[in-house]
C-alpha positions, -999 to 999 in steps of 0.1 A, spaced: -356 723 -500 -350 741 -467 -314 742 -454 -320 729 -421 -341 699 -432 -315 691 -457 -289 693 -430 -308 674 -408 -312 643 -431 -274 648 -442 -262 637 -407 -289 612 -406 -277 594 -432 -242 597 -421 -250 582 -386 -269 553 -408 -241 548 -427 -211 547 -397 -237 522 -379 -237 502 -410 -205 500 -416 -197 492 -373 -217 468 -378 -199 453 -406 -163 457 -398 -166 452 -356 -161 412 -362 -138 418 -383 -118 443 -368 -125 419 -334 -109 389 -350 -82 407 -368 -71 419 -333 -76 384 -320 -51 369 -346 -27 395 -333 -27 382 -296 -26 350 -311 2 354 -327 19 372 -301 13 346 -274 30 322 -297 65 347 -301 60 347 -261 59 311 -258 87 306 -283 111 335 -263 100 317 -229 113 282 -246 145 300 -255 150 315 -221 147 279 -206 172 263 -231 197 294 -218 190 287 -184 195 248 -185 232 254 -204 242 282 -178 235 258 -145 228 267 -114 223 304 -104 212 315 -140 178 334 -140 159 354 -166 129 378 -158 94 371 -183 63 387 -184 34 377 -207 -2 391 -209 -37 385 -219 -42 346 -203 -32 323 -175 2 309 -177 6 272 -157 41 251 -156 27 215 -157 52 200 -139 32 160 -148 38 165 -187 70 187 -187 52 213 -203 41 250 -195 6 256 -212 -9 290 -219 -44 295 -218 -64 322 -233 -99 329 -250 -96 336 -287 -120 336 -318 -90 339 -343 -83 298 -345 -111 268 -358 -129 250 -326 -112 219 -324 -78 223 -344 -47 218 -336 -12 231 -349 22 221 -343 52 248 -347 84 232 -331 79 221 -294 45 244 -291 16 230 -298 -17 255 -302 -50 237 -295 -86 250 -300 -112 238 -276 -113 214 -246 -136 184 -253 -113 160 -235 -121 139 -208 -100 119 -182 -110 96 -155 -117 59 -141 -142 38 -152 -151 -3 -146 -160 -10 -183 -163 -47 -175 -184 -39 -147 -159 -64 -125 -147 -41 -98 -118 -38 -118 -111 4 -128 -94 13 -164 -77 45 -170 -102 63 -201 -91 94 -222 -123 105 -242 -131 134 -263 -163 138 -288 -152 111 -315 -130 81 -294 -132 65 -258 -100 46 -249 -94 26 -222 -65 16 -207 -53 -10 -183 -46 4 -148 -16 -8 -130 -6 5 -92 23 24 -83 28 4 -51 36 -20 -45 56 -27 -76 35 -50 -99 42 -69 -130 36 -52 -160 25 -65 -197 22 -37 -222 3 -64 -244 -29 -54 -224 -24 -13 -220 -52 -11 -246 -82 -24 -231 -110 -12 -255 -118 16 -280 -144 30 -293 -152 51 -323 -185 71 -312 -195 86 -340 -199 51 -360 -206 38 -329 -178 8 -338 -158 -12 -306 -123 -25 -308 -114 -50 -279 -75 -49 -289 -54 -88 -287 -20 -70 -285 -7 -36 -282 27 -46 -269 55 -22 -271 89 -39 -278 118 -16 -277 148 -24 -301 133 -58 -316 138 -73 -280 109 -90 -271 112 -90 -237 104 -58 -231 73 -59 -237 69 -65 -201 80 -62 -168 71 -42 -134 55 -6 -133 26 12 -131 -2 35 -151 -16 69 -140 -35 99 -161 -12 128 -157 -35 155 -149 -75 136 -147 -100 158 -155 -132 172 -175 -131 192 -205 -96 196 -213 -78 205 -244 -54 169 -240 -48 144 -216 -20 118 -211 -19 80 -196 14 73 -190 29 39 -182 64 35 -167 80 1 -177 113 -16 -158 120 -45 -179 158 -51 -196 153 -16 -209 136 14 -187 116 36 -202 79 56 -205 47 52 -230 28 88 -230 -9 80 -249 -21 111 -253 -59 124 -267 -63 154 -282 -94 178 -283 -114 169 -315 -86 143 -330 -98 110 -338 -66 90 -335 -41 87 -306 -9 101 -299 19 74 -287 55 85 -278 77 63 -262 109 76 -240 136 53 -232 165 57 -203 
């Protein structure tokens, strides 16, 4: 064979081979490097959550200095969080994980708004996301109006079965006291909004007891979050 054809299909089947093998490994290599900034935004969230714990016990005056790369950083001042955003193929669409007080969610199907379900001029408060539509009793902020936590749950709905709960009672009674159940507040969605990863209805309740109901929908969950905070 001549030495310069032979040379000739030699790196030709070398370049064949390195594209092959690109073509391969680039996802790969693309979500191993993706798992990476993953991961690292987590040990930045965790160091941040640390620095805020040092501040709060120093008081007034303390600072610390924080940097943190690769996506949009936003203190949420409605939910008392601080929520990093960032575009990643290294996590399954629609999961969640909970480490500690961080909380890593994958997608945004999550939506938050008024509605009249009834169709009587009279708005609910609805978190929604691909598999549940919840709506919730809306209560104004002022003037102060009476509240009865019996009715927060005006209607869900399971969309993929296409199956409707009108809820009798959702009360929340704090400490086996009946009373309260009820009393004077008001609702609000912290944060309304289209294709978000969560969203929260909150209800503030004055009875014999103060305290807060946070309902909150994830992306892609079919069940709902409640956590209730007293005074």
């Amino acid at each position: 064979m001549n030495p310069i054809l032979s040379t000739a299909l030699l790196v030709l089947i070398v370049i064949l081979a390195w594209g092959f093998v690109l073509n391969l490994g680039l996802p790969a290599i693309e979500k191993t490097t993706a798992s990476v900034d993953m991961s690292d935004a987590e040990s930045s969230m965790k160091i941040l959550g640390n620095y805020i714990d040092e501040v709060a016990s120093e008081g007034y005056g303390s600072t610390r200095i924080f940097k943190m790369k690769g996506g949009e950083l936003s203190v949420i001042s409605e939910e008392n969080s601080i929520e990093f955003k960032t575009e990643t193929n290294a996590v399954e669409y629609l999961s969640r994980v909970i480490s500690g007080n961080i909380i890593r969610i994958a997608g945004s199907d999550v939506n938050c708004y008024e509605e009249d379900i009834n169709n009587d001029g009279t708005n609910e408060l609805i978190l929604e996301n691909s598999f549940l539509k919840i709506g919730f009793q809306k209560v104004s902020k002022t003037p102060s109006q009476s509240i009865n936590t019996a009715r927060n749950i005006v209607y869900m709905k399971e969309k993929t079965g296409n199956s409707v709960i009108l809820p009798t009672n959702s009360s929340i009674v704090i400490n086996d006291i009946e009373s309260t159940s009820s009393g004077n507040g008001y609702s609000e969605i912290l944060r309304p909004g289209f294709a978000k990863p969560l969203c929260t209805v909150h209800f503030f309740v004055n009875s014999t007891i103060r305290y807060d109901i946070y309902y909150t929908l994830y992306a892609g969950a079919d069940f709902l979050v409640i956590d209730v905070k007293t005074f």
